[in-house]
LODO-787010 format. One record per residue: residue number from 1; residue in one letter; x, y, z of N, C-alpha, C in turn. Coordinates in Angstrom, 1 decimal. Layout:
REM LODO-787010
(pt NUM A (X Y Z) (X Y Z) (X Y Z))
...
REM end
This chain:
REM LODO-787010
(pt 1 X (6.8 18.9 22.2) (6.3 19.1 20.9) (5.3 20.2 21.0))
(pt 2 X (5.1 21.5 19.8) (4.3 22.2 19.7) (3.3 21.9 19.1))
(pt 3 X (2.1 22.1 19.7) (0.8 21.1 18.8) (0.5 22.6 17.9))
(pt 4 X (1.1 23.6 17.4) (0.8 24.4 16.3) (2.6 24.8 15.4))
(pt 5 X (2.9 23.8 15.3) (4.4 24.1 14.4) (4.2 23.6 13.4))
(pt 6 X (5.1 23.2 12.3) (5.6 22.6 11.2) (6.2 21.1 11.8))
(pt 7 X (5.8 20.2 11.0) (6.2 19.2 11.4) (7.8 18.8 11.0))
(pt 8 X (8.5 18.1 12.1) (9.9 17.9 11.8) (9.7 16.4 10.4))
(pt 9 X (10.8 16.5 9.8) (11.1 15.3 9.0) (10.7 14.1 9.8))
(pt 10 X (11.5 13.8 11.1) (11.0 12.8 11.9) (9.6 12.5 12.5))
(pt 11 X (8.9 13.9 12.6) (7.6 13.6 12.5) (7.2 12.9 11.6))
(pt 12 X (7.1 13.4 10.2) (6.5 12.8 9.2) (6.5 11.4 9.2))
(pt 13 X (7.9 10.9 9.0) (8.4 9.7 8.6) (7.9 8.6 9.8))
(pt 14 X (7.5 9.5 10.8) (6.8 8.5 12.2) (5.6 8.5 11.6))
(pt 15 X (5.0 8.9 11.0) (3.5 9.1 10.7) (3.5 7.9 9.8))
(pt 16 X (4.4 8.2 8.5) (4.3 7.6 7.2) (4.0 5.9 7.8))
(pt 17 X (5.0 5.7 8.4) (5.5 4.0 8.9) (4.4 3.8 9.7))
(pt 18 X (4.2 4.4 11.1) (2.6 4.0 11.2) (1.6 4.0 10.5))
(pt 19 X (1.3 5.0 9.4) (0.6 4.4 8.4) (0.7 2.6 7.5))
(pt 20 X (1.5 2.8 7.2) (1.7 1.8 6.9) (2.1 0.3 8.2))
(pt 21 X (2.2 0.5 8.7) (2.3 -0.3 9.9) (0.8 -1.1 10.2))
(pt 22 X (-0.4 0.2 10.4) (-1.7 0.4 10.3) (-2.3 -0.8 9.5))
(pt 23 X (-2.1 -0.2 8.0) (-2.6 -1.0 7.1) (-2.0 -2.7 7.4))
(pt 24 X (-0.3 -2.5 7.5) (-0.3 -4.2 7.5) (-0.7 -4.7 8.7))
(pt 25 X (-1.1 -4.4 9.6) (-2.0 -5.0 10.6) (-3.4 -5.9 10.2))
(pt 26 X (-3.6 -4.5 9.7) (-5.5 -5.0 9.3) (-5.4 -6.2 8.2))
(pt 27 X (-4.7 -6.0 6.9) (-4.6 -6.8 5.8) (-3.7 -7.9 6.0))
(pt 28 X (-2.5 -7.4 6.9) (-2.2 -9.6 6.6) (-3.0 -10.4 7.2))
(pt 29 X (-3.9 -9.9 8.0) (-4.7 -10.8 9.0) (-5.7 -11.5 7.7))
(pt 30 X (-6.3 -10.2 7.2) (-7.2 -10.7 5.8) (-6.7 -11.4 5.0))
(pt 31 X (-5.4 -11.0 4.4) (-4.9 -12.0 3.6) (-4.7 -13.5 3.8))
(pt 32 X (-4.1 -13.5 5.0) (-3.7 -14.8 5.6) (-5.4 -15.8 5.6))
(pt 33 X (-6.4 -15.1 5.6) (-7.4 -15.7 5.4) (-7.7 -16.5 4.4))
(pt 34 X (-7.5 -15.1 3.6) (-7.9 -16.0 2.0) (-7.1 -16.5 1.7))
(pt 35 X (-5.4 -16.9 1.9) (-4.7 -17.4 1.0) (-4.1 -18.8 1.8))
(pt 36 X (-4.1 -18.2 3.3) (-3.3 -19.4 4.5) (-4.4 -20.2 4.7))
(pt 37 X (-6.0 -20.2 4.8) (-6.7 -20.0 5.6) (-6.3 -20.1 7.0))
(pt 38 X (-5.7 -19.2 7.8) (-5.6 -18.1 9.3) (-6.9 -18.2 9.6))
(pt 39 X (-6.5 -17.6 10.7) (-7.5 -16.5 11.5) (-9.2 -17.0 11.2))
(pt 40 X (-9.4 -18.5 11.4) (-11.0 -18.8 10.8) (-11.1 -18.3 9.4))
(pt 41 X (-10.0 -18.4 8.4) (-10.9 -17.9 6.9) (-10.4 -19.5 6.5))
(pt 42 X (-10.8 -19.4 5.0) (-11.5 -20.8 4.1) (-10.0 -21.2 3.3))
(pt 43 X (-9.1 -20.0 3.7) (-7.9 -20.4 2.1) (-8.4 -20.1 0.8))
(pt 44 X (-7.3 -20.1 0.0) (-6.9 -19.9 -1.6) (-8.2 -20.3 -2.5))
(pt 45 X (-8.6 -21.7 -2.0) (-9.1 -22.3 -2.7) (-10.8 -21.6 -2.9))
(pt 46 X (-10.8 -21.7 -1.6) (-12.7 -22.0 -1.8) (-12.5 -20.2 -1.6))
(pt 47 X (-11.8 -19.2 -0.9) (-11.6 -17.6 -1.4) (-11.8 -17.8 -2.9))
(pt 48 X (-11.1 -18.1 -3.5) (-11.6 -18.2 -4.7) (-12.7 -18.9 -5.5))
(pt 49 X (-13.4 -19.7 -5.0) (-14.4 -20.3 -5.8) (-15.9 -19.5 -5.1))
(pt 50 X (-15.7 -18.4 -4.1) (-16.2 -17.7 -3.9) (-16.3 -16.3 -4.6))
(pt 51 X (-15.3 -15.8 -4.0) (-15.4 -14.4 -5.5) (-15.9 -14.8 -6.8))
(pt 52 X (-15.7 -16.3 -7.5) (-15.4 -16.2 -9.4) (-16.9 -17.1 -9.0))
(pt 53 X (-17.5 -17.4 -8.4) (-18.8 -18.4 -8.7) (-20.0 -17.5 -7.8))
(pt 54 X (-19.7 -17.0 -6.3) (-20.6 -16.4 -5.6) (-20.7 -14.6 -6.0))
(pt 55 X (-19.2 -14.2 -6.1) (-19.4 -12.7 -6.6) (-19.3 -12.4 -7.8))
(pt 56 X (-19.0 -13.3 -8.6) (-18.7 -13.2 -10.4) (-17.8 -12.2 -10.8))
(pt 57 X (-16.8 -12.4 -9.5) (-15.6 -11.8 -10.1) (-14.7 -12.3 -11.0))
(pt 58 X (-14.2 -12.1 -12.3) (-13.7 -13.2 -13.1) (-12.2 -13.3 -12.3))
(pt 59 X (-12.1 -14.7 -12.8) (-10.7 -15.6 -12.1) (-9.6 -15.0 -11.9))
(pt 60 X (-9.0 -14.5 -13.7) (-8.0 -13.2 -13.1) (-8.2 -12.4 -12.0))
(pt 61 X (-8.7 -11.5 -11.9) (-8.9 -10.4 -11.2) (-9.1 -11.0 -9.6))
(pt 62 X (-9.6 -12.4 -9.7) (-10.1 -12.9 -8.2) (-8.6 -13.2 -7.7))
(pt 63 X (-7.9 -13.8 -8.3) (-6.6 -14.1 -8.2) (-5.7 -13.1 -7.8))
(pt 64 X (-5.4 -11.9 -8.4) (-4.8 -11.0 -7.9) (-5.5 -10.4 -6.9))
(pt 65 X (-6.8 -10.0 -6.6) (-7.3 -9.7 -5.4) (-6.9 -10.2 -4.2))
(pt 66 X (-7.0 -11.4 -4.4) (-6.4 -12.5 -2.9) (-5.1 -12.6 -3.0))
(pt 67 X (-4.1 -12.2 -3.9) (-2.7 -12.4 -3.7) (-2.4 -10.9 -3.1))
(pt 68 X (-3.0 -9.7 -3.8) (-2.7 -8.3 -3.4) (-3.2 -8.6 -1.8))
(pt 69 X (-4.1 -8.9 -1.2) (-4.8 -8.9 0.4) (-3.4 -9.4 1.2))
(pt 70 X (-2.8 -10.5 0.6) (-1.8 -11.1 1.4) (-0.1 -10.3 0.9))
(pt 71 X (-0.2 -9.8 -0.3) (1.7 -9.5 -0.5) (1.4 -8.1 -0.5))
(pt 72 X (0.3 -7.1 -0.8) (0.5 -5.7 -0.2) (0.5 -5.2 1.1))
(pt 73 X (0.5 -6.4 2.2) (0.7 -5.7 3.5) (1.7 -6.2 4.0))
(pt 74 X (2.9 -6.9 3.0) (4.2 -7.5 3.7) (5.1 -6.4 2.8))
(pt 75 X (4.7 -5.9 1.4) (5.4 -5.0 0.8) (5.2 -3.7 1.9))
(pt 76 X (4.2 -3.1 2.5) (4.0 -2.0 3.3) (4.8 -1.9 4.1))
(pt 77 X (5.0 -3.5 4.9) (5.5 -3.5 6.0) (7.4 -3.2 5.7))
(pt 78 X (7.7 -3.7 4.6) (9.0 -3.7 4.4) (9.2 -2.1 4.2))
(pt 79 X (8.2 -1.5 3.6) (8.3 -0.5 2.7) (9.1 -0.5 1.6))
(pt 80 X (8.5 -1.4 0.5) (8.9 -1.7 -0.7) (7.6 -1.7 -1.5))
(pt 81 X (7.8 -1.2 -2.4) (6.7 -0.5 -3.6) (6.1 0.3 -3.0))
(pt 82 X (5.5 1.0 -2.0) (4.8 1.4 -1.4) (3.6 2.0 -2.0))
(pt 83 X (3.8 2.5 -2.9) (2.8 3.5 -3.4) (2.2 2.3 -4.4))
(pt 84 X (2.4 2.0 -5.1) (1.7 0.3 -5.5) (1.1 -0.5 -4.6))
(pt 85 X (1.4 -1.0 -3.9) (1.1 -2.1 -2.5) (-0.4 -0.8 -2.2))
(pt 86 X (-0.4 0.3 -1.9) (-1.3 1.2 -1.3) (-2.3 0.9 -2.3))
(pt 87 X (-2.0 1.5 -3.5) (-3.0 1.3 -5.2) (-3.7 -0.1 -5.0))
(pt 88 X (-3.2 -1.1 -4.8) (-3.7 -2.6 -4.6) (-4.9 -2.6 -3.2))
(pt 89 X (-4.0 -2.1 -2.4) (-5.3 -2.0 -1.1) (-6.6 -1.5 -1.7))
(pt 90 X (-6.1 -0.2 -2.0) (-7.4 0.4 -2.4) (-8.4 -0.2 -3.5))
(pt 91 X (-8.0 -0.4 -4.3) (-8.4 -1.3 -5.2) (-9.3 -2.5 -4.5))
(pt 92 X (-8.8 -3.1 -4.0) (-9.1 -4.1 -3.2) (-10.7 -3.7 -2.4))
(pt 93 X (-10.5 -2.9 -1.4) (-10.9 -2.3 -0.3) (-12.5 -1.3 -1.3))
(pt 94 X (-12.0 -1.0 -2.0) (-13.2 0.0 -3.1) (-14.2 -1.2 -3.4))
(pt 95 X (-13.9 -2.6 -4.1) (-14.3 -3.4 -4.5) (-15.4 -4.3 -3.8))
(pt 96 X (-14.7 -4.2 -2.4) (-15.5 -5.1 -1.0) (-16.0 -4.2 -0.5))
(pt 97 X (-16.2 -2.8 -0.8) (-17.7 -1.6 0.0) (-18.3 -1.5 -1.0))
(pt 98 X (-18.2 -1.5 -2.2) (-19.4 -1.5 -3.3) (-19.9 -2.6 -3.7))
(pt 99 X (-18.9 -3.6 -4.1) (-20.1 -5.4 -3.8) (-20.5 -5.5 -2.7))
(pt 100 X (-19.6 -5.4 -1.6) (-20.2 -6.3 -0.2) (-21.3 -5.3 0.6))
(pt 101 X (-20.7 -4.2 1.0) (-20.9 -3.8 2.1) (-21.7 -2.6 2.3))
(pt 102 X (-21.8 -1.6 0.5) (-22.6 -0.3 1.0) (-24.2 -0.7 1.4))
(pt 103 X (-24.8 -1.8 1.4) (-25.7 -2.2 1.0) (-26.1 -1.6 2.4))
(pt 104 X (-25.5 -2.2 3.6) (-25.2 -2.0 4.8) (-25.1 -0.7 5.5))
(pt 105 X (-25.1 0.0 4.8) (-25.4 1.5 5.4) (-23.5 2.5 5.6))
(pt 106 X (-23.6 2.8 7.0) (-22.3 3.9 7.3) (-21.8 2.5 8.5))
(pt 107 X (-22.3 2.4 9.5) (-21.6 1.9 10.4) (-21.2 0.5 10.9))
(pt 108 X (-20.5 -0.1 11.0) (-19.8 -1.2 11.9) (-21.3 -1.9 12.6))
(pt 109 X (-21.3 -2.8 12.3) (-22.2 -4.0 12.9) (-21.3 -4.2 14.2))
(pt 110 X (-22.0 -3.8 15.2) (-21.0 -3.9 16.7) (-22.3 -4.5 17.5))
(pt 111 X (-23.4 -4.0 17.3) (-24.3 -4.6 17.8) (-24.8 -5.7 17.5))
(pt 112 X (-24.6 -6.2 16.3) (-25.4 -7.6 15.4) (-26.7 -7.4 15.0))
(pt 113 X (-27.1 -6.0 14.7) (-28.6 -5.8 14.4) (-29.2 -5.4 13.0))
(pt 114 X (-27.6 -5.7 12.0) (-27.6 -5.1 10.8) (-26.9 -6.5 9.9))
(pt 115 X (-27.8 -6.7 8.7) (-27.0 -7.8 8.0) (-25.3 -7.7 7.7))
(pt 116 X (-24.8 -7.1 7.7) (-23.3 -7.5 7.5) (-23.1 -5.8 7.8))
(pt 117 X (-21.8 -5.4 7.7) (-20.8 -4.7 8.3) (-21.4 -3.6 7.3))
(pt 118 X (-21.1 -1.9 8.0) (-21.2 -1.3 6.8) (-19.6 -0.7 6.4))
(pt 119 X (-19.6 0.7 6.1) (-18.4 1.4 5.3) (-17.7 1.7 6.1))
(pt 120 X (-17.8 2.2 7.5) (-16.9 3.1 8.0) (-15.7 3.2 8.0))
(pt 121 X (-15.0 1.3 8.4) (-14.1 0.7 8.2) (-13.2 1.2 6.5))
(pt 122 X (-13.7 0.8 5.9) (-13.2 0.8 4.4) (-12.9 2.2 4.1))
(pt 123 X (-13.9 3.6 4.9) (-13.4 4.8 4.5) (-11.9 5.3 5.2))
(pt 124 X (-11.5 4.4 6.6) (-10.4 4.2 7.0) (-9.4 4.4 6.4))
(pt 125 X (-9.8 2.9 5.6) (-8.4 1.9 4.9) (-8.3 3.0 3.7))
(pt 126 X (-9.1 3.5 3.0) (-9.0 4.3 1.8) (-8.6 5.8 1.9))
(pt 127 X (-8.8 6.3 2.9) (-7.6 7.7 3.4) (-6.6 7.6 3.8))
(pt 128 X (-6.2 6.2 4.4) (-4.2 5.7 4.7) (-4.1 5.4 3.7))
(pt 129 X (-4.6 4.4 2.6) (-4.2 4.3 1.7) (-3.8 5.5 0.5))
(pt 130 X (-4.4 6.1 0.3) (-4.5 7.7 -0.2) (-3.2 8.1 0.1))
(pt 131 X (-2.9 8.2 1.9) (-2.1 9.1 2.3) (-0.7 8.6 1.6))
(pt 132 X (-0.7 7.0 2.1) (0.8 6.4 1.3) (0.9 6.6 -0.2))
(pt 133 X (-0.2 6.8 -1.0) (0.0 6.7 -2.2) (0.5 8.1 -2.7))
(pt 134 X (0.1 9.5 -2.0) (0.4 10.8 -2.5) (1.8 10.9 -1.7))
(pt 135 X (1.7 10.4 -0.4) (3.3 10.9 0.0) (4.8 9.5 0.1))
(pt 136 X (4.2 7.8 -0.6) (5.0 7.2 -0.4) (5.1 7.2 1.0))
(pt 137 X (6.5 5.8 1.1) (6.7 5.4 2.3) (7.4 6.1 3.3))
(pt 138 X (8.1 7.3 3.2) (8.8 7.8 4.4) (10.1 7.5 4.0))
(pt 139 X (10.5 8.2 5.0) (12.9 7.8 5.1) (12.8 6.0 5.7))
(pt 140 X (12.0 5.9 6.8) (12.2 4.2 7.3) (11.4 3.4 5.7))
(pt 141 X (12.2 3.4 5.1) (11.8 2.1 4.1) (12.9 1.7 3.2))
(pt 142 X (12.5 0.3 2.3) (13.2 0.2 1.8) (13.2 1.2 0.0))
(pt 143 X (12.1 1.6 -0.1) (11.9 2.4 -1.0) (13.1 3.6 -1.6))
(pt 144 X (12.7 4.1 0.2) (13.8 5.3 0.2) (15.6 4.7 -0.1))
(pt 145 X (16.0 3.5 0.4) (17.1 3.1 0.8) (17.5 2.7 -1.3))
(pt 146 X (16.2 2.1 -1.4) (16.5 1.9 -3.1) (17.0 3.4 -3.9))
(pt 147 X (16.1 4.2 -3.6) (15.9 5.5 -4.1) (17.5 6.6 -4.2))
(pt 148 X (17.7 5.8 -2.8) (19.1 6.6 -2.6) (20.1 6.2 -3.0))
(pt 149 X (20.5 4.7 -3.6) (21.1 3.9 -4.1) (21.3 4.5 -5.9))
(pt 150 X (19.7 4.4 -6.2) (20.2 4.9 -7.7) (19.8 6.4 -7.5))
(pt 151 X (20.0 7.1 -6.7) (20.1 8.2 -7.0) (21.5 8.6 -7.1))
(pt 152 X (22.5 7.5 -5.7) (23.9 7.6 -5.7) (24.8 7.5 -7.1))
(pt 153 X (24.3 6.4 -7.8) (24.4 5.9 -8.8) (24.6 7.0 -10.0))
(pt 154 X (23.6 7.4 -9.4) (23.1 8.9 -10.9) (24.0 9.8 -10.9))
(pt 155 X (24.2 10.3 -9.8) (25.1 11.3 -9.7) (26.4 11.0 -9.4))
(pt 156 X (27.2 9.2 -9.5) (28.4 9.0 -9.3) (28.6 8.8 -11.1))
(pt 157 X (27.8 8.6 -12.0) (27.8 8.3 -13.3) (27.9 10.0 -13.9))
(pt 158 X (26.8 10.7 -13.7) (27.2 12.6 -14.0) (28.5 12.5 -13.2))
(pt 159 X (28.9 12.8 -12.4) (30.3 13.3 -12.0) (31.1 12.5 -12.3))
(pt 160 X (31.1 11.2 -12.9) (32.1 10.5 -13.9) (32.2 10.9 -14.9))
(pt 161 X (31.3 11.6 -15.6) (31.0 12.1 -17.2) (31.6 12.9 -17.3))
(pt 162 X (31.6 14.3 -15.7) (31.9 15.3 -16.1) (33.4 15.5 -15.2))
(pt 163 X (34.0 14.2 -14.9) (35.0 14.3 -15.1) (36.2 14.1 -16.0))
(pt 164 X (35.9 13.5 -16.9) (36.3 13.4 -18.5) (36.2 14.1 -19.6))
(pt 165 X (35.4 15.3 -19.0) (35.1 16.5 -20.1) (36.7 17.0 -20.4))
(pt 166 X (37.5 17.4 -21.1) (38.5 18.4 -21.4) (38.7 19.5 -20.7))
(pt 167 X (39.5 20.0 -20.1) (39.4 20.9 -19.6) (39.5 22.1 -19.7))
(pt 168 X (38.8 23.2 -19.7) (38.2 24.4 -20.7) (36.7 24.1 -21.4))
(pt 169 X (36.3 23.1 -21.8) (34.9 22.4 -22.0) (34.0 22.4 -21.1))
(pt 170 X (32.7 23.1 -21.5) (31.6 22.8 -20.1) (31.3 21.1 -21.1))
(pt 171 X (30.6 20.9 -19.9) (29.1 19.3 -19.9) (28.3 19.6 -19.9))
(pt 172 X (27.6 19.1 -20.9) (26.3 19.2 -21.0) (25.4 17.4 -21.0))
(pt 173 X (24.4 18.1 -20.7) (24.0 15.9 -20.6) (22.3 15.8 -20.9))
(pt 174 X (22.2 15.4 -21.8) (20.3 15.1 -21.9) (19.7 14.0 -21.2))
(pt 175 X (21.0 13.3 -20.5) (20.2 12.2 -19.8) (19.5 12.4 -18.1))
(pt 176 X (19.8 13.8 -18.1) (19.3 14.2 -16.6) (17.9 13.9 -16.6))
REM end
C-alpha cells in the first residue's frame, strides 16, 4: 500500500464498514442497556422513567431515543438505512453531551476526579457518524445490494420501454 495514492474502491469500502462496525460496537452495548437491561443498565422501563421524569425529556422523543440506541446499531451493522441509522446516532449522541456531559469539560473521567464523563467520546461518535451520513454505507451493505436491485429494475423497465418504440422512432422518457 502507498501511504500517498488515491484510495482503491476496496479501500474505501474497508473504511466505510469499519466505520460502521465502530459505531455498532459502542451502541448495541448502550442500547442493550436501556432497552435489555445488559451490560449493568436498568431496561426499557426505568431508561425511561428516567429521561421523561429525571431529564424532562417528553415520552415521545424518550422512546425513540432508547429504541434508535438499540435498532441504529443492528441497522449499521446490516448496513441497512445507513445514512438514517447514522442521523439517529447523532441525534442521540448531540443530546447526551449537551444535557449530560458538557458540563464535564473535554476529557474522559479515567481517573475518577471529575463528576461524570466529559465530550471527547461523543466528538468521536459524531465524526463516524458524519462520515456514514455524507458517504453512506459502502459496496459491503445491504443498502448497496437494495440500490442495485432497483437500479436493475430501472434500467430493465427503460430498456423494456425502449424496446417497444417503432422502429425509426427515437424514446424519449420523463420518468428518468
Amino acid at each position: 500500500m502507498k501511504f500517498f495514492s488515491f484510495p482503491t474502491d476496496t479501500m474505501v469500502n474497508t473504511g466505510l464498514l469499519l466505520l460502521r462496525l465502530t459505531l455498532f460496537a459502542v451502541f448495541i452495548v448502550h442500547g442493550s442497556q436501556k432497552v435489555l437491561g445488559w451490560f449493568g443498565g436498568h431496561g426499557f422501563q426505568a431508561t425511561l422513567t428516567g429521561f421523561t421524569n429525571g431529564m424532562q425529556i417528553p415520552l415521545f422523543l424518550a422512546v425513540i431515543a432508547i429504541l434508535t440506541e438499540f435498532l441504529a446499531p443492528l441497522a449499521l451493522l446490516l448496513g441497512l438505512l445507513t445514512r438514517l441509522a447514522a442521523l439517529g446516532l447523532l441525534c442521540v449522541v448531540v443530546v447526551a453531551m449537551t444535557k449530560v456531559h458538557l458540563a464535564n469539560g473535554f476529557f474522559m473521567n479515567w481517573a475518577g476526579h471529575q463528576k461524570g464523563e466529559g465530550v471527547e467520546f461523543f466528538i468521536l461518535a459524531i465524526g463516524i457518524a458524519l462520515a456514514l451520513i455524507v458517504c453512506g454505507a459502502g459496496s459491503w451493505s445491504l443498502d448497496t445490494l437494495i440500490a442495485g436491485r432497483s437500479k436493475q429494475t430501472k434500467t430493465a423497465s427503460v430498456v423494456g420501454n425502449i424496446s417497444t418504440v417503432p422502429q425509426g422512432q427515437t424514446y424519449t422518457s420523463d420518468k428518468a
